[in-house]
C-alpha positions as CSV (number, residue, x, y, z in Angstrom):
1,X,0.0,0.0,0.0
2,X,3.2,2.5,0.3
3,X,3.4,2.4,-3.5
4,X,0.0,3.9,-3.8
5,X,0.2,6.5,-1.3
6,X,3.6,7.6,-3.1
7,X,1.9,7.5,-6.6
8,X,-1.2,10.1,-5.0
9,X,1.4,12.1,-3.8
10,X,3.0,12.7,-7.4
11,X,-0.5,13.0,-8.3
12,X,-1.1,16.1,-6.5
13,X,2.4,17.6,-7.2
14,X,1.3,17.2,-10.5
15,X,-2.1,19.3,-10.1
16,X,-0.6,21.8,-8.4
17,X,2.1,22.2,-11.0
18,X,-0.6,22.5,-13.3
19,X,-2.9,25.1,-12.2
20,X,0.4,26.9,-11.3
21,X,0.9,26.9,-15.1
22,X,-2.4,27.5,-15.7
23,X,-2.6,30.4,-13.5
24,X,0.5,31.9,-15.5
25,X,-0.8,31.9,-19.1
26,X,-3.7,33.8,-17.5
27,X,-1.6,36.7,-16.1
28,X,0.5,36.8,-19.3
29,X,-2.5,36.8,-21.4
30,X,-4.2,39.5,-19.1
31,X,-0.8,41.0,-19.6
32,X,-0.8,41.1,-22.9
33,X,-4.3,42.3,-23.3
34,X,-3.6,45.5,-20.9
35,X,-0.9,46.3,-23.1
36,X,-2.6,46.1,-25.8
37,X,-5.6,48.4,-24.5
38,X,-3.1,51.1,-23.8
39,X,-1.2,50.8,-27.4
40,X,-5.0,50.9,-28.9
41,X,-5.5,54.4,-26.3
42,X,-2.2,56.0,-27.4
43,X,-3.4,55.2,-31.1
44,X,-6.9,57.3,-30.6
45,X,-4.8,59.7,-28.6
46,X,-2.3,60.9,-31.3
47,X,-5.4,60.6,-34.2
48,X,-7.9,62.7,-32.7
49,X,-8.6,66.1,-33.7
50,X,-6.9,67.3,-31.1
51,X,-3.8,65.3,-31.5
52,X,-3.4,66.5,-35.1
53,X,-3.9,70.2,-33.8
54,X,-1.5,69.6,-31.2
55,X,1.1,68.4,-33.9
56,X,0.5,70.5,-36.1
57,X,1.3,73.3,-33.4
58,X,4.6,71.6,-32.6
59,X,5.9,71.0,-36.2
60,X,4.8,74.5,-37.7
61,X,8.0,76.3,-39.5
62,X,8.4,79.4,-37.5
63,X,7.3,82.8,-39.6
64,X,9.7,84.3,-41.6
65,X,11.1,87.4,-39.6
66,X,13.4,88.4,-41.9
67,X,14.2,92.2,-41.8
68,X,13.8,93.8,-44.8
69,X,14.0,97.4,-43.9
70,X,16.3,99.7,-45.5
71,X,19.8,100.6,-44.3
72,X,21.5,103.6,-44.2
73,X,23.7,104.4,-47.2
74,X,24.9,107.1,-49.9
75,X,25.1,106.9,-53.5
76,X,26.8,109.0,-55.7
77,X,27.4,109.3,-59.4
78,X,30.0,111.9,-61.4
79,X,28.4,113.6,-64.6
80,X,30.8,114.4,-67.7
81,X,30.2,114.6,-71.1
82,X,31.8,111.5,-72.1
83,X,29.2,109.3,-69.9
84,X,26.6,111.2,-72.2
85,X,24.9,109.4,-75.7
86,X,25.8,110.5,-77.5
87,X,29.4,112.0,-75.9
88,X,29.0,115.4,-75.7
89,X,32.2,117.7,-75.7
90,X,32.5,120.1,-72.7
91,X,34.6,120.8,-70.1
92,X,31.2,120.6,-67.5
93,X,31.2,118.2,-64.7
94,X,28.5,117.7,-62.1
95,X,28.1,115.6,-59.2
96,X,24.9,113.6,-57.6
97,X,24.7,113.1,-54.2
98,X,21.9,110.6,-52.8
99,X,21.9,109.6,-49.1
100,X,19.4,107.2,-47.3
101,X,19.0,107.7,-43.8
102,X,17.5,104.5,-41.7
103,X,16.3,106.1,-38.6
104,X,14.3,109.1,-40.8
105,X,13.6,107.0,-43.7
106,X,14.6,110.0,-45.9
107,X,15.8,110.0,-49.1
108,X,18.1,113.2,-49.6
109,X,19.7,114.3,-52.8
110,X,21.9,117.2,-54.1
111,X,22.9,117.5,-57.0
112,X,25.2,120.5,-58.7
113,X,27.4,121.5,-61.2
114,X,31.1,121.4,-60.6
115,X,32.7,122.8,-63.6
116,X,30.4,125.5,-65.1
117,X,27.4,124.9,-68.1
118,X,25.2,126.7,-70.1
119,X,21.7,126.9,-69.6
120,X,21.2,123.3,-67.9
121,X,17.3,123.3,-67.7
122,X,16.7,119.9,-66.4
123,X,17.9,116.8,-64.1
124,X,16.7,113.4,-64.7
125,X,17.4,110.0,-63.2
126,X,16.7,107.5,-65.3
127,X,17.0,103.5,-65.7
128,X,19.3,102.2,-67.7
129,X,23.0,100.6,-67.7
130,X,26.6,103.1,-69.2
131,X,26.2,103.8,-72.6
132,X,22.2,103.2,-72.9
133,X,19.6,105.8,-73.3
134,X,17.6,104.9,-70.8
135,X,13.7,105.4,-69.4
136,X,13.2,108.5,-66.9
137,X,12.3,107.4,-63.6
138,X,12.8,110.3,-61.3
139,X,12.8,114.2,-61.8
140,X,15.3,116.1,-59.9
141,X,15.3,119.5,-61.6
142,X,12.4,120.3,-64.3
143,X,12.9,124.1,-64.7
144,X,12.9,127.0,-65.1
145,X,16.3,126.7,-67.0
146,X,19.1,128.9,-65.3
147,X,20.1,130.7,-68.0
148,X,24.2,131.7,-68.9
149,X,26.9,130.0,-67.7
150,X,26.0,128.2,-64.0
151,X,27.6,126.4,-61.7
152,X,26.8,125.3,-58.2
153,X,23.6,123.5,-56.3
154,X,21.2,123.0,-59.4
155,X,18.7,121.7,-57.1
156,X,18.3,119.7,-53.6
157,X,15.5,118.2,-51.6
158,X,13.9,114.9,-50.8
159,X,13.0,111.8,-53.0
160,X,9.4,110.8,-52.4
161,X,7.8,107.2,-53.5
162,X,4.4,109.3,-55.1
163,X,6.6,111.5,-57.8
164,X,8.4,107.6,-59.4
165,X,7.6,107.9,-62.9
166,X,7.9,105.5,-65.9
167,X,8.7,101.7,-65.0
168,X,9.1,102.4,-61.0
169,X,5.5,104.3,-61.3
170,X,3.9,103.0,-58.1
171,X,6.4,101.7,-56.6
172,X,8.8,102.7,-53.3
173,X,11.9,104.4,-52.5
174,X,13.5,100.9,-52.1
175,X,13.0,100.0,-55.6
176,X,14.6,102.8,-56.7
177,X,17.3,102.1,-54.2
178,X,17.3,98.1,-55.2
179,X,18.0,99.9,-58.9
180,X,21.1,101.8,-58.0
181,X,22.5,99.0,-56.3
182,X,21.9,96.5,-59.2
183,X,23.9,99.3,-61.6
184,X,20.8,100.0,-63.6
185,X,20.3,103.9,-63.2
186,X,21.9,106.8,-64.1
187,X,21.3,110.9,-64.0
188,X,22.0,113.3,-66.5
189,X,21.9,117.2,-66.5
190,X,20.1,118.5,-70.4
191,X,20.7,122.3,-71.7
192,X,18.8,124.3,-74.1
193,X,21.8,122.2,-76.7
194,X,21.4,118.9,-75.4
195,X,17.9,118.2,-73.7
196,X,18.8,114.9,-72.6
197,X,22.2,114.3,-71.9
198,X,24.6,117.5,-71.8
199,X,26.6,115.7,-68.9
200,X,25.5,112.0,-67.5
201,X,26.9,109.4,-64.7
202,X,26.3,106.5,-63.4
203,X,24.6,106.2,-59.9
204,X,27.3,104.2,-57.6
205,X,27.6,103.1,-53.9
């Protein structure tokens, strides 16, 4: 009868050690389904409407800031009558003068004869690259012509956005400025014998 009582011994040992197993596949199933509730939770989390919004917060390029306003600088250009077209031959000479100031956004000018000229009448900027005849685009001097021989400050003041003519009609004091710098404008001085170009220079910074 020993036999037997060993053998219902094992018999138990055996139970045990399976419901033991038994007990766990159920905690790594319920395991497994937990884990899976919270991986379905983050899913409907980060796919909502307000997921995306949130996201789409986070991952927005910042604006572009970039500072476009003018700086300060002066441009100047030398007239002669060899920069004029056709060359003109005269001992005249004038000079340009253009400054930009930043802090007044003011566009000053001078401009004035350095070696003397006869009747100038008129002072154009115009667009156009050495050895063009350009399109006016700015009036400096328009009259009355200063009759005999002159020489000093033909004319000075401000450069104002409203009085652009011809291609920069409408447009601002930094495309005019965005002109210069690109080497596409010039001024001349005209007399009662050359209207257009009596003396001419390119504008330069």
């Amino acid at each position: 009868m020993q036999p037997d009582r060993q053998d219902g011994l094992t018999d138990r040992e055996r139970a045990r050690q399976r419901r033991a197993e038994q007990i766990q596949r159920r905690r790594l199933a319920l395991g497994i389904s937990v884990l899976a509730l919270l991986v379905l939770i983050l899913i409907l989390v980060i796919s909502c409407p307000g997921g995306d919004e949130t996201a789409s917060t986070t991952t927005t390029e910042p604006e572009d800031t970039t500072d476009e306003t003018l700086l300060s600088a002066t441009f100047t250009a030398r007239l002669t009558g060899d920069e004029a077209v056709p060359k003109v031959q005269t001992i005249a000479t004038g000079l340009l003068t253009l400054v930009y100031d930043a802090d007044t956004e003011e566009f000053s000018y001078v401009i004035e004869v350095t070696e003397g000229i006869t009747n100038p009448s008129v002072a154009t900027i115009y667009e156009g690259t050495p050895g063009t005849s350009g399109t006016a685009v700015y009036m400096l001097f328009a009259g009355p012509t200063k009759d005999g021989m002159f020489q000093g400050v033909l004319a000075e003041g401000l450069v104002f956005g409203d009085d652009l003519i011809g291609p920069l009609r409408g447009g601002t004091i930094g495309d005019l400025i965005a002109l210069i710098k690109d080497g596409n404008a010039y001024v001349s001085i005209g007399n009662t014998s050359h209207p257009v170009d009596a003396i001419r220079g390119q504008i330069t910074y």
